[in-house]
Backbone atoms as SQL, in Angstrom:
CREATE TABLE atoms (id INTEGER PRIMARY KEY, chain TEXT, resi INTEGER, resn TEXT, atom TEXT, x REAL, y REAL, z REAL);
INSERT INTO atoms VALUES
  (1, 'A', 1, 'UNK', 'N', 38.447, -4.504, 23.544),
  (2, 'A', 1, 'UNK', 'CA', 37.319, -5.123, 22.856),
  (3, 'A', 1, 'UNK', 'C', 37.698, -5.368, 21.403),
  (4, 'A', 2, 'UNK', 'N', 37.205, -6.323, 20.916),
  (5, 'A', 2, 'UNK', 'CA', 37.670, -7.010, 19.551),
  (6, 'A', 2, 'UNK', 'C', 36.498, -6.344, 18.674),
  (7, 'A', 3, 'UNK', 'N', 36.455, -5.769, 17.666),
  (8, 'A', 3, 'UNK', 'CA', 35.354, -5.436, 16.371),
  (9, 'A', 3, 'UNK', 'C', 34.657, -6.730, 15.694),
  (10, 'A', 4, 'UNK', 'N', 34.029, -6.686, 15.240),
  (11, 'A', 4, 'UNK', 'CA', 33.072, -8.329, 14.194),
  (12, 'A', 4, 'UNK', 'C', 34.133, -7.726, 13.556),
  (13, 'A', 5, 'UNK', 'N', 33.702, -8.581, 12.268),
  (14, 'A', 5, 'UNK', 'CA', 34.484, -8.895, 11.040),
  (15, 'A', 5, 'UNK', 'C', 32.947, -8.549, 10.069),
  (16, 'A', 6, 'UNK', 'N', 32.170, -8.326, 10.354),
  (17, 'A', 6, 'UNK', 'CA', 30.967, -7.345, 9.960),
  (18, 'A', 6, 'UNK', 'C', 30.126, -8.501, 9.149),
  (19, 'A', 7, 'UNK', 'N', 30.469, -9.980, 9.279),
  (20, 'A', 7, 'UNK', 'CA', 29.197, -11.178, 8.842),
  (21, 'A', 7, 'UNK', 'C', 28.098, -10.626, 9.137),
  (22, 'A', 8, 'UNK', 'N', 27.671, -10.209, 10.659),
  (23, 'A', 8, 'UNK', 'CA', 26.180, -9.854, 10.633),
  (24, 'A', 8, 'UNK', 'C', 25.652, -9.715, 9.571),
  (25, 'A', 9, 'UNK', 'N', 26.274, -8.185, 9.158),
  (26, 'A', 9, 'UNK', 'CA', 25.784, -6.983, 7.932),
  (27, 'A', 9, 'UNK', 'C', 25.112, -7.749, 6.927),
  (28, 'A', 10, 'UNK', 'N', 26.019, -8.826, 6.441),
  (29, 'A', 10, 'UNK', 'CA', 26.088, -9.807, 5.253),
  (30, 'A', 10, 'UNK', 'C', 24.669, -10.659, 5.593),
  (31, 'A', 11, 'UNK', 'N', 25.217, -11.355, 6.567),
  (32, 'A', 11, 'UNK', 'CA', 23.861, -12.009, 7.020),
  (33, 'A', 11, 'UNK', 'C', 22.494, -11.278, 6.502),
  (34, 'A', 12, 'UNK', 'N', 22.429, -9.654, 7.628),
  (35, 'A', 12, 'UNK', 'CA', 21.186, -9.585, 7.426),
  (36, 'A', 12, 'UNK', 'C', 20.616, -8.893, 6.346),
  (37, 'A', 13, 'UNK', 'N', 21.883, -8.538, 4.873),
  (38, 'A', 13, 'UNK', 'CA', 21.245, -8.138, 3.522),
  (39, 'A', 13, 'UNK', 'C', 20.862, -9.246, 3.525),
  (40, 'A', 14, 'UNK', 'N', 21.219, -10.221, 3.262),
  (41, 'A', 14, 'UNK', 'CA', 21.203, -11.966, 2.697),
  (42, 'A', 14, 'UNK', 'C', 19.225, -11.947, 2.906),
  (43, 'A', 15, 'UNK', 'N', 19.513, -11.802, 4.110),
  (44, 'A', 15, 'UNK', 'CA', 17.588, -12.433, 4.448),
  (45, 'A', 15, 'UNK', 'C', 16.467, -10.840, 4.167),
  (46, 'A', 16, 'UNK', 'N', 17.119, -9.882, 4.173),
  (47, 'A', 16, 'UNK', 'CA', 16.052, -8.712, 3.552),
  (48, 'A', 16, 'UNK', 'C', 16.145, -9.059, 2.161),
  (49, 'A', 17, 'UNK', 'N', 17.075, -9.257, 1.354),
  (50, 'A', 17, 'UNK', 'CA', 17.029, -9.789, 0.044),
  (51, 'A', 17, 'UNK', 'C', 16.054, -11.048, -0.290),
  (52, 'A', 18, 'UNK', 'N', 16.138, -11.469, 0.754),
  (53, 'A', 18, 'UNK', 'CA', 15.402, -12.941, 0.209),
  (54, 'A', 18, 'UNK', 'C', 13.556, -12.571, 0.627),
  (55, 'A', 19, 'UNK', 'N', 13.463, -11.773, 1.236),
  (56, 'A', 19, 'UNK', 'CA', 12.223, -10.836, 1.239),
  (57, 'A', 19, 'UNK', 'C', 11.632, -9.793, 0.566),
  (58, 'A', 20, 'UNK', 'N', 12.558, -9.499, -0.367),
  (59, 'A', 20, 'UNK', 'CA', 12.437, -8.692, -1.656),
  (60, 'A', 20, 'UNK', 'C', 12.550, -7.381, -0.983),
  (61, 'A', 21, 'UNK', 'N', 13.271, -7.039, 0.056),
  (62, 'A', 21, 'UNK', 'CA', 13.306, -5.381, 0.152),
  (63, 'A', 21, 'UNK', 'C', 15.109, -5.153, -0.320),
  (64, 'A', 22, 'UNK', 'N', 15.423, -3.989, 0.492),
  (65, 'A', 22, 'UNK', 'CA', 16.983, -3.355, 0.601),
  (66, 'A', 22, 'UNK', 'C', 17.650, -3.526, 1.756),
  (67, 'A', 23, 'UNK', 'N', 18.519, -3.208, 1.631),
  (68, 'A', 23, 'UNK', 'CA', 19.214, -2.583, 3.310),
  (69, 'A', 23, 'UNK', 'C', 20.345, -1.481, 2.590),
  (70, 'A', 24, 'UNK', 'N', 20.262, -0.600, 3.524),
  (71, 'A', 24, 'UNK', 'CA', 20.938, 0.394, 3.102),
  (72, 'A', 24, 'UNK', 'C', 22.060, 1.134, 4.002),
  (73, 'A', 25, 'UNK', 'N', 23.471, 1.881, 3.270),
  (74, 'A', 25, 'UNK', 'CA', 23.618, 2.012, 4.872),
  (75, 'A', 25, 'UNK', 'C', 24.457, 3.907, 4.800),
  (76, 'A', 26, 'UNK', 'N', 24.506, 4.277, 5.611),
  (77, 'A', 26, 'UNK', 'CA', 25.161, 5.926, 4.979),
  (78, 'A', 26, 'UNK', 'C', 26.128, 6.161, 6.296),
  (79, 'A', 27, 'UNK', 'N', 27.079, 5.934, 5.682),
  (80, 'A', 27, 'UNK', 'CA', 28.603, 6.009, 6.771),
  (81, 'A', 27, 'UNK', 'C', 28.935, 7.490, 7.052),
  (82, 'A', 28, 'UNK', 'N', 29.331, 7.721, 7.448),
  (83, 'A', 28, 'UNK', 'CA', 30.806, 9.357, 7.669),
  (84, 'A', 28, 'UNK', 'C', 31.937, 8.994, 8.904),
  (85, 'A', 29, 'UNK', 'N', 32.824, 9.088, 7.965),
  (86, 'A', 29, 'UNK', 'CA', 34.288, 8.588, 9.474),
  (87, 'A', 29, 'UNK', 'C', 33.932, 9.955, 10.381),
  (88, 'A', 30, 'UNK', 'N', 33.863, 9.452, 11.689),
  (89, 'A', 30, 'UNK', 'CA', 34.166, 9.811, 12.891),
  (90, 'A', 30, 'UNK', 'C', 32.970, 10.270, 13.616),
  (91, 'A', 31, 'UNK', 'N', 31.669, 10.128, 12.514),
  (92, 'A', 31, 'UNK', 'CA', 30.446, 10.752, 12.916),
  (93, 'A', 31, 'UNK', 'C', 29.577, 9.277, 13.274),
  (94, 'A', 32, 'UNK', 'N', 29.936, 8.102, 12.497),
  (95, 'A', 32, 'UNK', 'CA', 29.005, 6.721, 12.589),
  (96, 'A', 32, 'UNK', 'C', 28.457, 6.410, 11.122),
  (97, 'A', 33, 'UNK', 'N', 26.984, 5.624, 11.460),
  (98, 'A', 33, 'UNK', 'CA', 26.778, 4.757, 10.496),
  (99, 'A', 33, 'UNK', 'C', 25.309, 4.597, 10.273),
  (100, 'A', 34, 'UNK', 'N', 24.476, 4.772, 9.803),
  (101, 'A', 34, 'UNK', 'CA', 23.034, 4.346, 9.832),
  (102, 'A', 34, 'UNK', 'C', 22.383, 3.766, 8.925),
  (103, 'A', 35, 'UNK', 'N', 22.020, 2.627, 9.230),
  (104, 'A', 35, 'UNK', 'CA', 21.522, 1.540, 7.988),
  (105, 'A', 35, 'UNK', 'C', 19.902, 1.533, 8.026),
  (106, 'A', 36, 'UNK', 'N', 19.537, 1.446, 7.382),
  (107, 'A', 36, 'UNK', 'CA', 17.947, 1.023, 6.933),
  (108, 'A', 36, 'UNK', 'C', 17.001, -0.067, 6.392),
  (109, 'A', 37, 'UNK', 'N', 16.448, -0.467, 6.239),
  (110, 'A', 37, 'UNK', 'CA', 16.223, -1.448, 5.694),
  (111, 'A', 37, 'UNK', 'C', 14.586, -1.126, 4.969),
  (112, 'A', 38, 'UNK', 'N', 13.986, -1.545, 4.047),
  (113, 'A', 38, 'UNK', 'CA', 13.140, -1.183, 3.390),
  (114, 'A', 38, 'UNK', 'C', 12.304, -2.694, 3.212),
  (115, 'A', 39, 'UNK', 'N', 11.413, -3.044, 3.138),
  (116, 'A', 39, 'UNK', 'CA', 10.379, -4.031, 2.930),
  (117, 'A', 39, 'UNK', 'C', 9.518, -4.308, 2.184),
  (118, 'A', 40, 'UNK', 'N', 9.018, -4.923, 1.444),
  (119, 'A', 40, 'UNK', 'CA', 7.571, -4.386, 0.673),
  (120, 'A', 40, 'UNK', 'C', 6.425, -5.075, 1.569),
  (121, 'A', 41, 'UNK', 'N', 5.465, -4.233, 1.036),
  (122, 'A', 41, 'UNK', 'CA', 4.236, -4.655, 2.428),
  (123, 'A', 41, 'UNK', 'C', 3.004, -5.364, 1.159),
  (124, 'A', 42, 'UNK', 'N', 3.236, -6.515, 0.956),
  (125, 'A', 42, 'UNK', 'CA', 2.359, -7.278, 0.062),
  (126, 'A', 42, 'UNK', 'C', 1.332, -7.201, 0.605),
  (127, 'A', 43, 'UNK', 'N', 0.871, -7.661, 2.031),
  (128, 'A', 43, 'UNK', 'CA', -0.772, -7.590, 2.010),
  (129, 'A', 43, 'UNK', 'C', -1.543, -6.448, 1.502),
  (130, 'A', 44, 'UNK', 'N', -0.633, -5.065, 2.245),
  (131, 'A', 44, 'UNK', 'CA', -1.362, -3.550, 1.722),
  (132, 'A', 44, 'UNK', 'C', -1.545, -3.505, 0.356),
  (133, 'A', 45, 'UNK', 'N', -0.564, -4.064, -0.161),
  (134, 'A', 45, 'UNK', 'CA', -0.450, -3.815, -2.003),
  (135, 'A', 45, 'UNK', 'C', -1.766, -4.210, -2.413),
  (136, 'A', 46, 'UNK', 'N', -1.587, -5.915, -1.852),
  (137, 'A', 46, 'UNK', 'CA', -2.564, -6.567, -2.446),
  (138, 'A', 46, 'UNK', 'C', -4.057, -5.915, -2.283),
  (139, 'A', 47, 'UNK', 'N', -4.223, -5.133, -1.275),
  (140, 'A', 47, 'UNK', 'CA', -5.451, -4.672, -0.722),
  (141, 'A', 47, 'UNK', 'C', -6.309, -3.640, -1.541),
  (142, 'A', 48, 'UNK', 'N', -5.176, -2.998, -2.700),
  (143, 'A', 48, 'UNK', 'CA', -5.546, -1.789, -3.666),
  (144, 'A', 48, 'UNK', 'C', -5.525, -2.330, -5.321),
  (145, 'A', 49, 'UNK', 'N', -6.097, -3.271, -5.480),
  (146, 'A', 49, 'UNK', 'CA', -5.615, -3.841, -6.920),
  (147, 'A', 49, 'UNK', 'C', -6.208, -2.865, -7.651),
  (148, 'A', 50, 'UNK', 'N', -6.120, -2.473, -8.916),
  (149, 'A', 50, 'UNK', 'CA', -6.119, -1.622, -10.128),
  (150, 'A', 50, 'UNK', 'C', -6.243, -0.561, -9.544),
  (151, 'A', 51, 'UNK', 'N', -5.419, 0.106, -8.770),
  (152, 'A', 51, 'UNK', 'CA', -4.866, 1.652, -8.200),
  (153, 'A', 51, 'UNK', 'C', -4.184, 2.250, -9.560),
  (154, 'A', 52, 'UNK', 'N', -4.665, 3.643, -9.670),
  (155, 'A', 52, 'UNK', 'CA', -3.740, 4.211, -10.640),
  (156, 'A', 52, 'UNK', 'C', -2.601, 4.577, -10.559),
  (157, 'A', 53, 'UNK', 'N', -2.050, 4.368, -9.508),
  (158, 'A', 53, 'UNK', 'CA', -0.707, 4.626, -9.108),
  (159, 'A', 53, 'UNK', 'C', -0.629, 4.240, -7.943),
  (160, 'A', 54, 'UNK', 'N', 0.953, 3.906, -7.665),
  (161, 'A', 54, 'UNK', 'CA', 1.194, 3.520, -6.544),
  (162, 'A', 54, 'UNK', 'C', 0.776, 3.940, -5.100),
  (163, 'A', 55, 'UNK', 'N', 0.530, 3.184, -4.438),
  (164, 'A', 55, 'UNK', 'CA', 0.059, 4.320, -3.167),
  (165, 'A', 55, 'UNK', 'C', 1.640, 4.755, -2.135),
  (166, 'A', 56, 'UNK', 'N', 0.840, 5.533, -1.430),
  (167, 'A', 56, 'UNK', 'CA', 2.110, 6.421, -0.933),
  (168, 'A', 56, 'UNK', 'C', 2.579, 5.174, 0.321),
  (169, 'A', 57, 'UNK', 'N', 3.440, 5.622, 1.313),
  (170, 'A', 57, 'UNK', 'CA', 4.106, 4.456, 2.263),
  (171, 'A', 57, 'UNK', 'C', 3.201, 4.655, 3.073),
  (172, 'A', 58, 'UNK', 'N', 2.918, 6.213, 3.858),
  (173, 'A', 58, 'UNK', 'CA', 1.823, 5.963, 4.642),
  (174, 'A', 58, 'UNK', 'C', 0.536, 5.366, 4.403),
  (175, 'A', 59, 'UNK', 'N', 0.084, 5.363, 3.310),
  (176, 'A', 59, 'UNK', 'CA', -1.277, 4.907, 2.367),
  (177, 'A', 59, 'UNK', 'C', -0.992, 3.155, 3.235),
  (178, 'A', 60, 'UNK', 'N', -0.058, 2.546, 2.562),
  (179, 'A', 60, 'UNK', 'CA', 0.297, 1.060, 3.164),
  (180, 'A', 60, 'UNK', 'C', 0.690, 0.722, 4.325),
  (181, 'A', 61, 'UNK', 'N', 1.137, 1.519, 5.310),
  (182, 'A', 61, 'UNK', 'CA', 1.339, 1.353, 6.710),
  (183, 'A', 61, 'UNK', 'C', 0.479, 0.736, 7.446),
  (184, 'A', 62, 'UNK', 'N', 0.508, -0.995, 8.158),
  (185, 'A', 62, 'UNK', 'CA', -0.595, -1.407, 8.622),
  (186, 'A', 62, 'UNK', 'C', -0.794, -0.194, 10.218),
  (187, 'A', 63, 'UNK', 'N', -1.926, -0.641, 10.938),
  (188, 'A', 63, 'UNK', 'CA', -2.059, -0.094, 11.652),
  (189, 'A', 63, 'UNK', 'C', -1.599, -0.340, 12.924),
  (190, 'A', 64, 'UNK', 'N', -1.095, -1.593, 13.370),
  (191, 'A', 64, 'UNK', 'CA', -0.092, -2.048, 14.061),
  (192, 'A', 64, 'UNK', 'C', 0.945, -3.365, 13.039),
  (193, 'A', 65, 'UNK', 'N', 1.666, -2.954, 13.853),
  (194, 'A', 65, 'UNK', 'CA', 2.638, -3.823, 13.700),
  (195, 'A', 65, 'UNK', 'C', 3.040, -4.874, 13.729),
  (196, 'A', 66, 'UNK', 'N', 3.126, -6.111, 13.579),
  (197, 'A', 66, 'UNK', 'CA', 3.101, -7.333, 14.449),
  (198, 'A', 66, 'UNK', 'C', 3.973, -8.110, 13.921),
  (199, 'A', 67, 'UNK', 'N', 5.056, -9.212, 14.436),
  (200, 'A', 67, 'UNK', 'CA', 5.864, -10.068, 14.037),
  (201, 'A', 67, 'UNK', 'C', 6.919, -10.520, 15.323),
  (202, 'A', 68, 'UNK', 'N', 8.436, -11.290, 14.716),
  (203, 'A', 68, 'UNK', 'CA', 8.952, -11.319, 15.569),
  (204, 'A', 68, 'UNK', 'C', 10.407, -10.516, 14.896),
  (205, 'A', 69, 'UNK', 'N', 11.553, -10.386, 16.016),
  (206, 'A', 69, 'UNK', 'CA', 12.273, -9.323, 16.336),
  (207, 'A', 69, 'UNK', 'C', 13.892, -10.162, 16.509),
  (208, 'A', 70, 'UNK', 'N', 14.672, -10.577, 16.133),
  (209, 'A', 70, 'UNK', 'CA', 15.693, -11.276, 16.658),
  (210, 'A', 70, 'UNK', 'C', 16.734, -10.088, 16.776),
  (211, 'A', 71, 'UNK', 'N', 17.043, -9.529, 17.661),
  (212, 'A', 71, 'UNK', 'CA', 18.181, -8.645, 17.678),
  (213, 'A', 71, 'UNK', 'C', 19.426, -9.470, 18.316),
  (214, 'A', 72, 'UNK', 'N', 20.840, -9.303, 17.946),
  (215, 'A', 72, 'UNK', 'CA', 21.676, -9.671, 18.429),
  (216, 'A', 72, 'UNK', 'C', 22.954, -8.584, 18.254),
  (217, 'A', 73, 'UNK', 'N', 23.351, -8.894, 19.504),
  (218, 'A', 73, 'UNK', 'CA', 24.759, -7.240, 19.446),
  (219, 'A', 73, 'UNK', 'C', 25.412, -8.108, 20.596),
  (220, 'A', 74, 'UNK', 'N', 26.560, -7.776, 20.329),
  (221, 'A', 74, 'UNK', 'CA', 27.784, -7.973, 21.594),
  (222, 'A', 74, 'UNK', 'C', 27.911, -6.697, 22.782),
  (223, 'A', 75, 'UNK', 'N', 27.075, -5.700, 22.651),
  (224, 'A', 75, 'UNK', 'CA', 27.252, -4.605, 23.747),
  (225, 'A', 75, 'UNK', 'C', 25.409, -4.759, 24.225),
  (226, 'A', 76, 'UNK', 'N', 25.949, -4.964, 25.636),
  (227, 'A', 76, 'UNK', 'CA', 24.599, -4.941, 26.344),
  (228, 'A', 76, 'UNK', 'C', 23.441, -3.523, 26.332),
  (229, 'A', 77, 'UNK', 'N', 24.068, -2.620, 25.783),
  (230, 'A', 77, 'UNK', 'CA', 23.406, -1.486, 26.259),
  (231, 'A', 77, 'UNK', 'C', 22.807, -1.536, 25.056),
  (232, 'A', 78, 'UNK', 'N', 22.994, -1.489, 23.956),
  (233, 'A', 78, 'UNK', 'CA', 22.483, -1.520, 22.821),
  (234, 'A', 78, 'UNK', 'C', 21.221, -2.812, 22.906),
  (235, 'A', 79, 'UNK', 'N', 21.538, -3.664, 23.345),
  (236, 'A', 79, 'UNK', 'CA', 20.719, -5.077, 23.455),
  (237, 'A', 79, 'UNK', 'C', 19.138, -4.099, 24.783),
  (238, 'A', 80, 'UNK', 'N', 19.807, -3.505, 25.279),
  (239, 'A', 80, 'UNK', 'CA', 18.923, -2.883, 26.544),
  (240, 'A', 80, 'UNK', 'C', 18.103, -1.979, 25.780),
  (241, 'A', 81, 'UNK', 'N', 18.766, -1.216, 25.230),
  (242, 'A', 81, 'UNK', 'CA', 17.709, 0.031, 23.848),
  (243, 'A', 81, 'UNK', 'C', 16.649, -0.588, 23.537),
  (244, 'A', 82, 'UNK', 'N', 16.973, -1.477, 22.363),
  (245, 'A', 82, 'UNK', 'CA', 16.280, -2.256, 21.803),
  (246, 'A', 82, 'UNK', 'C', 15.446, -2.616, 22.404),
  (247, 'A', 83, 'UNK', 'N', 15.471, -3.552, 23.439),
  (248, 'A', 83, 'UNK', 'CA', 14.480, -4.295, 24.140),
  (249, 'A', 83, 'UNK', 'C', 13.725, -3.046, 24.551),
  (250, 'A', 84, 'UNK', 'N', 13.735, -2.020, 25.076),
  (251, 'A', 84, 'UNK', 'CA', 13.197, -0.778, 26.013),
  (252, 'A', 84, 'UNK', 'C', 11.729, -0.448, 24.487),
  (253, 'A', 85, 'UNK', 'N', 12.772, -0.249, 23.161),
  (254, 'A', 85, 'UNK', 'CA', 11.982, 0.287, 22.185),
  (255, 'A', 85, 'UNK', 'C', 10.826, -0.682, 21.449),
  (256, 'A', 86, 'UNK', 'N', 11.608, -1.361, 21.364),
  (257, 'A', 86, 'UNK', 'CA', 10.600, -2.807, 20.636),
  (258, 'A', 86, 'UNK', 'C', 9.957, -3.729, 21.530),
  (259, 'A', 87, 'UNK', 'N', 10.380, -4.323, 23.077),
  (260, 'A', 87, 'UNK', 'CA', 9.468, -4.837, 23.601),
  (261, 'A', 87, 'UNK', 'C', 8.517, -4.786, 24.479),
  (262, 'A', 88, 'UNK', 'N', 8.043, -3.086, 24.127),
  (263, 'A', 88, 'UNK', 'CA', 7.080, -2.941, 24.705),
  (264, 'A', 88, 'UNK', 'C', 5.841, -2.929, 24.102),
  (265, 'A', 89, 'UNK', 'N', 6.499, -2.778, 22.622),
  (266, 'A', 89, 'UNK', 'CA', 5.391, -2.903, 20.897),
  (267, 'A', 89, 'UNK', 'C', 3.984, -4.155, 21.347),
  (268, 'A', 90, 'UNK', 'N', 2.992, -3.836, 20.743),
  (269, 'A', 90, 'UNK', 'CA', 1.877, -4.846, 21.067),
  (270, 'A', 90, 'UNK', 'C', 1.868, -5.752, 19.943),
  (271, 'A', 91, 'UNK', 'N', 2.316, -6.782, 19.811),
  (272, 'A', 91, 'UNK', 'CA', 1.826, -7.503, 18.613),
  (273, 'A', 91, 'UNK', 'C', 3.540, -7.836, 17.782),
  (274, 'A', 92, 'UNK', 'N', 4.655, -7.391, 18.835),
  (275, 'A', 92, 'UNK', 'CA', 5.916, -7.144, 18.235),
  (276, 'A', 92, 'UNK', 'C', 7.201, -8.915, 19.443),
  (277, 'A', 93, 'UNK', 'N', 6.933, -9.688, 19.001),
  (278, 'A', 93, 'UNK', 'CA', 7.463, -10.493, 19.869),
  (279, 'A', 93, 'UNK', 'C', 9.292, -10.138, 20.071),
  (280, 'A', 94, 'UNK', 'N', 9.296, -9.700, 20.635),
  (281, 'A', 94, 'UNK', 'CA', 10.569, -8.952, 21.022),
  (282, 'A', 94, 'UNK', 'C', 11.912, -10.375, 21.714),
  (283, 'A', 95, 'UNK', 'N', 12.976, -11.014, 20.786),
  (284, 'A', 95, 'UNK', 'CA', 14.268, -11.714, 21.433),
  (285, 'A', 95, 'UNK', 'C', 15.555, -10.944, 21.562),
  (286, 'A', 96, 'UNK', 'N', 16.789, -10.718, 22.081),
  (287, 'A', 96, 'UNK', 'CA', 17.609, -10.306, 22.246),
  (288, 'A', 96, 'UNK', 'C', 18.507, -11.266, 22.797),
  (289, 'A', 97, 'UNK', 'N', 20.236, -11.442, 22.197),
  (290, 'A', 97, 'UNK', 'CA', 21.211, -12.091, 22.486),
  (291, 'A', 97, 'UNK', 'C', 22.181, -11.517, 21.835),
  (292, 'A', 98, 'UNK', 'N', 23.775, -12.522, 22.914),
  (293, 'A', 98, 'UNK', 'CA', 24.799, -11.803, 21.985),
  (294, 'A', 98, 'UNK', 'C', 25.388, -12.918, 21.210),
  (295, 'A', 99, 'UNK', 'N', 26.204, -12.590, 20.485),
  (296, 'A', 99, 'UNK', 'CA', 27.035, -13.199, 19.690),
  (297, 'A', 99, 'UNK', 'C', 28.313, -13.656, 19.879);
């Protein structure tokens, strides 16, 4: 099996950036890799104007979830996770493909 050349990664800072959040990622050789990604949730914000302070994440957490989902991976099982975790979400339009 051949490795990416890791464009995805690039790709998908590129478009969390252009949404004003992060992506983050915390490596260790031989243990893996786990990335994150962070968002800001403008409607919630907007929902608390002259708050004395920020509200907490749970404070802004809508109560469902809703949007769409483009996952793409070259290993099916991973593509199978995903779909198992996210398209069963209500309100979560769930796609999956490879690359």
């Amino acid at each position: 099996m051949i490795e990416g050349t890791g464009i995805g990664l690039v790709i998908a800072r590129n478009l969390v950036e252009l949404m004003g959040g992060t992506l983050k990622v915390r490596s260790q050789a031989g243990v893996g890799s786990e990335f994150s990604v962070e968002l800001p949730l403008t409607r919630a914000a907007a929902a608390t104007p002259g708050a004395a302070s920020a509200p907490s994440p749970a404070d802004t957490l809508p109560a469902t979830l809703a949007g769409r989902v483009l996952y793409v991976d070259d290993d099916e099982v991973n593509r199978l996770l995903m779909q198992a975790y996210l398209g069963v979400r209500a309100g979560i339009e769930f796609h999956a493909g490879e690359r």
